[in-house]
C-alpha positions in Angstrom: -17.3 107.1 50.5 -16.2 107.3 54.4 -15.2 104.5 55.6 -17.8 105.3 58.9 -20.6 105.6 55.9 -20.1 102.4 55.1 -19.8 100.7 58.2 -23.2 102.1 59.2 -24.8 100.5 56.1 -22.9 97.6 54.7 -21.6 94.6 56.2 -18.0 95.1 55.6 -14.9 94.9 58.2 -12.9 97.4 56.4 -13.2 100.7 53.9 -14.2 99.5 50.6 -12.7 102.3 48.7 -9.8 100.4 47.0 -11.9 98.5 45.6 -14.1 101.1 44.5 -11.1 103.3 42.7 -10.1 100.0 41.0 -13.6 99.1 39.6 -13.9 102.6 38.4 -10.8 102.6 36.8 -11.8 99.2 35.0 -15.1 100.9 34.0 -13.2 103.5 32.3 -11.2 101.4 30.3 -14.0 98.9 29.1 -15.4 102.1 28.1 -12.5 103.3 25.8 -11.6 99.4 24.8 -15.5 99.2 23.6 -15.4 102.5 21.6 -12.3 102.0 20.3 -13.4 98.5 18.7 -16.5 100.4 17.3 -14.8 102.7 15.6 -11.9 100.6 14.3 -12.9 97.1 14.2 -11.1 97.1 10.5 -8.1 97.8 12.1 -8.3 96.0 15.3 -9.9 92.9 14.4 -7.9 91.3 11.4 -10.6 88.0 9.8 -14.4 88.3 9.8 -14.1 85.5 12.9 -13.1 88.3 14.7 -15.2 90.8 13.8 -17.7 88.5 14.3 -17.2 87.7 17.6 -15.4 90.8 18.9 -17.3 94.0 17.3 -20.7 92.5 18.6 -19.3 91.9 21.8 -17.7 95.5 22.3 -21.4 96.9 21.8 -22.6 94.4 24.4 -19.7 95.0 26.5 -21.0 98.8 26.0 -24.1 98.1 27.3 -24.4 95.4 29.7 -20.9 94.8 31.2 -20.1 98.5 31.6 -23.5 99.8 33.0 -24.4 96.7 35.5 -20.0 97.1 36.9 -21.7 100.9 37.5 -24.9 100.4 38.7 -23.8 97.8 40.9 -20.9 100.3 42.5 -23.8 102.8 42.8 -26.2 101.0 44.7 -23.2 99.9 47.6 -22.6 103.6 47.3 -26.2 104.0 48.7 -25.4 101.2 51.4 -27.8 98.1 49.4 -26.6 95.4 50.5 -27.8 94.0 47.0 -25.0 96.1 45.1 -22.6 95.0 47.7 -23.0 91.1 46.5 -24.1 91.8 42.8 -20.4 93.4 42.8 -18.5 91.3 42.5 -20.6 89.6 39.8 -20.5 92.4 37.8 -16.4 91.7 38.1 -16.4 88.0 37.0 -18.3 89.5 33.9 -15.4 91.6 32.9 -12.9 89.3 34.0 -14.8 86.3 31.8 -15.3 88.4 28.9 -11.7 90.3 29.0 -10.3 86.8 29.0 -11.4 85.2 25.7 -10.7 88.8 24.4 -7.1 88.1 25.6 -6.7 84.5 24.6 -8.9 85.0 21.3 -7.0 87.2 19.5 -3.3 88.0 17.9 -0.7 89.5 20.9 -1.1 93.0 20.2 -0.7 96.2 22.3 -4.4 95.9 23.0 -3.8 92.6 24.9 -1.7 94.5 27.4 -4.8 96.3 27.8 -7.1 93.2 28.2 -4.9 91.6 30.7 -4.8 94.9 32.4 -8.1 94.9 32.6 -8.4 91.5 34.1 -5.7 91.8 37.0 -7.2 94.9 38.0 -10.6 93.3 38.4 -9.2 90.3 39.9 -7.7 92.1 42.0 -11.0 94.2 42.8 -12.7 91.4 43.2 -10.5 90.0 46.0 -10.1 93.0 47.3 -13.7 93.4 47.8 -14.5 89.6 48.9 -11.9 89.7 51.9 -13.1 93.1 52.8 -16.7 92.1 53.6 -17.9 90.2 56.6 -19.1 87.1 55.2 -20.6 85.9 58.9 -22.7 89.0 58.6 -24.1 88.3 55.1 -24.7 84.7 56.5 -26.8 85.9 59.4 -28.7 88.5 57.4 -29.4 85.7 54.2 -29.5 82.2 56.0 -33.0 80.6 55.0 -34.3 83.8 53.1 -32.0 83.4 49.5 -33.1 79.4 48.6 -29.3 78.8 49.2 -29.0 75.0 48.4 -31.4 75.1 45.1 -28.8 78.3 44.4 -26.0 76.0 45.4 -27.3 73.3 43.5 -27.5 75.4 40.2 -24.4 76.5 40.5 -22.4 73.0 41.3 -24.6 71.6 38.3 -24.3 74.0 35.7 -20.6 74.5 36.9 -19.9 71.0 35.9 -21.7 70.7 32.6 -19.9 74.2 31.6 -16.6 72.8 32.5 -17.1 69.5 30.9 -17.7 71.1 28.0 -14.7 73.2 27.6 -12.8 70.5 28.7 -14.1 68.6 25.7 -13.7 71.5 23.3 -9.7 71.9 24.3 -9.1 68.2 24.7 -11.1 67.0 22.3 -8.6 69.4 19.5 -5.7 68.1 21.5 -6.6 64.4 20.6 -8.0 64.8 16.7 -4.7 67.5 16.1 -7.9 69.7 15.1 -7.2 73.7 14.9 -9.5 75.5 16.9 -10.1 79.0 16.0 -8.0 81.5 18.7 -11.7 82.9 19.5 -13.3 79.3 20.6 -9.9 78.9 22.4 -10.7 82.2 24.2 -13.7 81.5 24.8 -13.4 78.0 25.9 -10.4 78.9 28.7 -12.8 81.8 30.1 -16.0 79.1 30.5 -13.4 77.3 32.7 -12.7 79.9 34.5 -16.3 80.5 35.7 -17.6 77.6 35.9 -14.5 76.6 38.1 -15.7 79.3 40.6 -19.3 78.5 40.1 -18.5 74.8 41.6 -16.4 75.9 44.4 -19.2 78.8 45.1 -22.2 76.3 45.0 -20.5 74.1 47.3 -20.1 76.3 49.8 -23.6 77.4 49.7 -25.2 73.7 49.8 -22.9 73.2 52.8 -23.7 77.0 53.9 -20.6 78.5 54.9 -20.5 82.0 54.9 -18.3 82.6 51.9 -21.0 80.9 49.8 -24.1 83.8 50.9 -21.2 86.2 50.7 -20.4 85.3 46.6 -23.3 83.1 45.7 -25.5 86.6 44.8 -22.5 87.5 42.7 -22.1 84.0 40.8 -25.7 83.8 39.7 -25.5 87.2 38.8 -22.7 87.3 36.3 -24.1 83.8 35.3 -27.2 85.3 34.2 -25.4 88.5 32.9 -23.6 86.3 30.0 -26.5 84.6 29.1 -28.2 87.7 28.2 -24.6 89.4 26.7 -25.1 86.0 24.3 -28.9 86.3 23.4 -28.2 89.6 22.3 -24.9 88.9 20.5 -27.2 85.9 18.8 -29.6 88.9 17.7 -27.4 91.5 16.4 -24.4 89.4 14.6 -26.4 88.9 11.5 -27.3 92.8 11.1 -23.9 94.1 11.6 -21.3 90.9 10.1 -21.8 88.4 7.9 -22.7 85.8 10.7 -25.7 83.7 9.8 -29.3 84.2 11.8 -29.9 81.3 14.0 -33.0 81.0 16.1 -32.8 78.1 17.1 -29.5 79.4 18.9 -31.1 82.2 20.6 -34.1 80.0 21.8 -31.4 77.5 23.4 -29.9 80.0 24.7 -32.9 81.9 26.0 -34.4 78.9 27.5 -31.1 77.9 29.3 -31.2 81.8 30.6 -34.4 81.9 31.9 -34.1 78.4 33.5 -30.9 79.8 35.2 -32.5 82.9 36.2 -34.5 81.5 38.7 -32.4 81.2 41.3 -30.5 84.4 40.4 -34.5 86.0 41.1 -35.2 84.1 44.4 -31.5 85.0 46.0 -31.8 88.6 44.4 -35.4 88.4 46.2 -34.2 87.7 49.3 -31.4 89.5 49.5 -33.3 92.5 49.3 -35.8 91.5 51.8 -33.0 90.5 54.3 -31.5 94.5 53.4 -34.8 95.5 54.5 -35.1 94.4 58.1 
């Protein structure tokens, strides 16, 4: 990918290839890291908590994380100005779901891996951001993405997902409860997002570019980890000992679909906006 390719097509200030060689690389080793757990979850994962919460999530990881990181890569390899933004998204995915895989589990070689994993798309994800001119995306999106009811969603939901993990880790601290390493993992990596989510919302409510530049990403990987859940909900029971719970997946569905409308309408317009 030339750096006069994707000039032409994207609205960037500089070559995007760095990035590109870094998500691939990430890609590469999600792939190995899920097929690895696949194949030796006995020897990976050492209590039926973990296996529970780790093999389901490799084969999710296999399927949603590692294919929407690609396809997103692919489409700003076309010049989509879609891919561009749903990029980075893609990234926050990895990074959230690398982190309670790091924090979740006994220190291990693997969690050299996982925090590998997680620099490298940090750093991708920077790398990406500051490379992209976010006055550009804010002439090509203003008033065609719904960016305050996307800005909105994102300050709202931010908050209630960061209260909540707050509460989780406090609320141990204060009753000397144990919590599980995976909750814990879990827990610090919902802080994590939702910490961006708040920051990202507010910069689209008050419209600055940086907001229309990440906002498409933010919903995105928002979305991503609802579905990665519903189908974790699904396939737990058929593969560990975890109990069937619908009542969990139609929370969860519900909460997906209700945050999937803004994902749709800046998704929407974002592709419009590409058009003309």
């Amino acid at each position: 990918m030339s750096n006069t390719a994707v000039k032409s097509n994207l609205p960037v200030d500089q070559d995007i290839k760095p990035a590109w060689i870094l998500s691939l690389i990430c890609s590469v080793l999600m792939g190995v890291l899920s097929l690895v757990g696949l194949l030796f979850a006995d020897s990976i994962y050492k209590s039926e908590v973990q296996i529970q919460s780790y093999y389901t999530n490799d084969i999710v990881n296999f399927i949603v994380g590692l294919p929407i990181l690609l396809v997103s890569m692919w489409l700003t390899n076309r010049g989509k100005l879609a891919g561009l933004l749903l990029w980075p998204g893609a990234l926050l995915y990895v990074i959230y779901n690398y982190t309670a895989y790091a924090l979740g589990r006994p220190y291990d070689i693997f969690t050299l891996t996982y925090l590998g994993i997680i620099l490298i798309s940090a750093f991708s994800f920077y790398d990406l951001i500051r490379r992209i001119d976010t006055n550009s995306v804010k002439e090509q999106l203003s008033g065609a993405v719904a960016e305050k009811l996307a800005g909105w969603f994102l300050l709202i939901f931010g908050l209630l997902f960061l209260l909540r993990a707050a509460n989780i880790l406090v609320g141990a601290r204060v009753n000397q409860a144990v919590l599980p390493p995976t909750e814990i993992g879990v827990s610090i990596a919902d802080i994590i997002i939702s910490i961006l989510g708040i920051f990202g919302g507010i910069l689209l409510i008050r419209s600055k570019p940086l907001g229309y530049t990440t906002g498409l990403g933010l919903l995105f990987a928002a979305s991503m980890l609802f579905v990665g859940l519903i189908i974790v909900l699904v396939i737990q029971p058929a593969l560990t000992a975890a109990p069937f719970s619908p009542f969990d997946i139609i929370v969860v569905a519900v909460m997906g679909l209700f945050f999937s409308i803004p994902f749709i309408l800046f998704l929407r317009g974002t592709i419009r906006a590409d058009r003309h």
